[in-house]
Residue, then its C-alpha position, 0 to 999 in steps of 0.5 A: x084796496x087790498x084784502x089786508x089793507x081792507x081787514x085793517x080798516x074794517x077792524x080799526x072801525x070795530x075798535x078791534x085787532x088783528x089776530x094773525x094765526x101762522x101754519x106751516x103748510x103740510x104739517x102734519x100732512x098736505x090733506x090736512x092743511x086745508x081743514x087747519x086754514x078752515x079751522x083758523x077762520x072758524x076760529x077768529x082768524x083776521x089773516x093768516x101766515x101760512x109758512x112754506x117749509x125750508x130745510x134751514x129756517x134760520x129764524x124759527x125755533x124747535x116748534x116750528x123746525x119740526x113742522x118744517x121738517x115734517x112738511x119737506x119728508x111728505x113732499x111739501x114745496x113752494x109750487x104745492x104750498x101754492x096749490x093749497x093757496x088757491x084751493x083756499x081762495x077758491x072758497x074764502x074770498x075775504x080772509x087775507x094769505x100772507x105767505x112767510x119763508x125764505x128766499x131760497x125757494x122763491x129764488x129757485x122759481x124765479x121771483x118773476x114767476x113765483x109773484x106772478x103764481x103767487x098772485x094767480x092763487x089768491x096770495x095777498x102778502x109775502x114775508x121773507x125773512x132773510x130779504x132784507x129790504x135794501x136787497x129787494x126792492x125789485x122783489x118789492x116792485x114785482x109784489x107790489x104790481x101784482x096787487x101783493x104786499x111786500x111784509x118786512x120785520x122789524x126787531x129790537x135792534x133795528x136802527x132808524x135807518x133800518x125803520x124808514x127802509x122798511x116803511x119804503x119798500x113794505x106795505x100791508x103790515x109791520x111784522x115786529x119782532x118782539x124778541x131777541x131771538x127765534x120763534x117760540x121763545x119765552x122771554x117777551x117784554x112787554x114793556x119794551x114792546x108798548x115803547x117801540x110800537x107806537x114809534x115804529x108806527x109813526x115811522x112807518x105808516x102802517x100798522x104793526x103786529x107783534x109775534x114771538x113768544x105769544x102763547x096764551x090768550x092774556x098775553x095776546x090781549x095784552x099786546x093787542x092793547x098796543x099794537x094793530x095785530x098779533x101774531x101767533x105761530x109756535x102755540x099753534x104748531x105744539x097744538x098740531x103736534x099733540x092732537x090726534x089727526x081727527x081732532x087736530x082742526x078743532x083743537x086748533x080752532x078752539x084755541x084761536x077761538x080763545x086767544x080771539x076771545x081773549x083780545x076781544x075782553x073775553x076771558 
């Protein structure tokens, strides 16, 4: 059984959710991507989504843009954000990594070899945004036969057929979109969040986190009353760039510490 599948099933016995933190790799700087993956465990980190920076994030906002763009201007790439994987795994066997970007990298290694790097460095998923699963399904295959998880969003506006697609080819989890629109943005209703997710989870048999637009402890808690997992990333990346670099790990760590608190009936 899988890392993720095994953190699913511990939490679900724990009448708990999965709070699912994302970084991108090399921001602010490569050294200290390591303390930040550190921080996000200490924190009440379940999983985490780490983001290999691309120059053309089509899906991300502002928030998660700069970080991006401040990870490409040190040298951060797919083969380093590997390396920082390991380094990871080497020391924490338990907390499931899910790396999340676009195809261009991964099609510049060579899909072959990035699932094959991939799963060398302890990796337990993989989210590429711009795969759709009608177009992966030998990428898919490849995770899949080397112990990974193929990660596939869903949105508003995806169709029935667009669901059954993805119930097929994905596995792990359902990344759900709960907006019309990029990370980072505001606008999250709820409401249609808590009428969507136990359709799509019917339909899909897995569970479902909720990411966009999440940026506080009370809203998460209220998303974790629905879904199987949140996921938070632009409140994170603000936290990153407004700490002092001596202080960026704990600043991170005490807000997911929060939003943990927050999901578990804390305040």
């Amino acid at each position: 059984m899988s890392r993720i599948n095994k953190t699913f099933e511990r939490l679900q016995a724990a009448g708990r959710k999965a709070l699912i933190p994302f970084i991108t790799a090399g921001d602010p700087d490569e050294a200290t991507t390591l303390p930040l993956l550190r921080a996000l465990v200490a924190g009440g980190a379940d999983i985490i989504e780490l983001g290999v920076p691309f120059s053309d994030p089509m899906a991300d906002g502002p928030t998660i843009q700069r970080a991006s763009e401040r990870a490409l201007a040190q040298g951060m790439s797919l083969r380093k954000v590997l390396a920082l994987a390991a380094q990871f795994r080497s020391e924490n066997d338990a907390t499931p990594i899910v790396l999340m970007g676009y195809a261009n990298p991964i099609e510049a290694m060579g899909y072959a070899e990035f699932c094959a790097a991939a799963a060398g460095a302890g990796v337990d998923g993989v989210l590429v945004v711009d795969y759709p699963p009608e177009e992966c399904g030998e990428f898919a295959q490849a995770l899949r036969a080397h112990g990974m998880d193929a990660i596939f969003l869903l949105a508003p506006t995806s169709t029935a057929a667009r669901i059954k697609s993805v119930g097929g080819q994905g596995s792990g989890y359902i990344y759900y979109v709960s907006l019309k629109g990029v990370t980072g943005a505001g606008h999250l209703d709820q409401n249609e969040v808590a009428a969507r997710i136990p359709v799509i989870r019917e339909q899909v048999g897995m569970p479902v986190g909720v990411g966009f637009g999440i940026r506080d402890g009370a809203t998460a808690r209220r998303i974790a009353e629905i879904a199987d997992a949140v996921v938070i990333g632009s409140r994170i990346i603000e936290e990153i760039e407004r700490s002092p670099r001596d202080a960026v790990a704990r600043n991170v760590q005490d807000f997911v510490a929060g939003v943990r608190a927050a999901m578990d009936g804390g305040a």
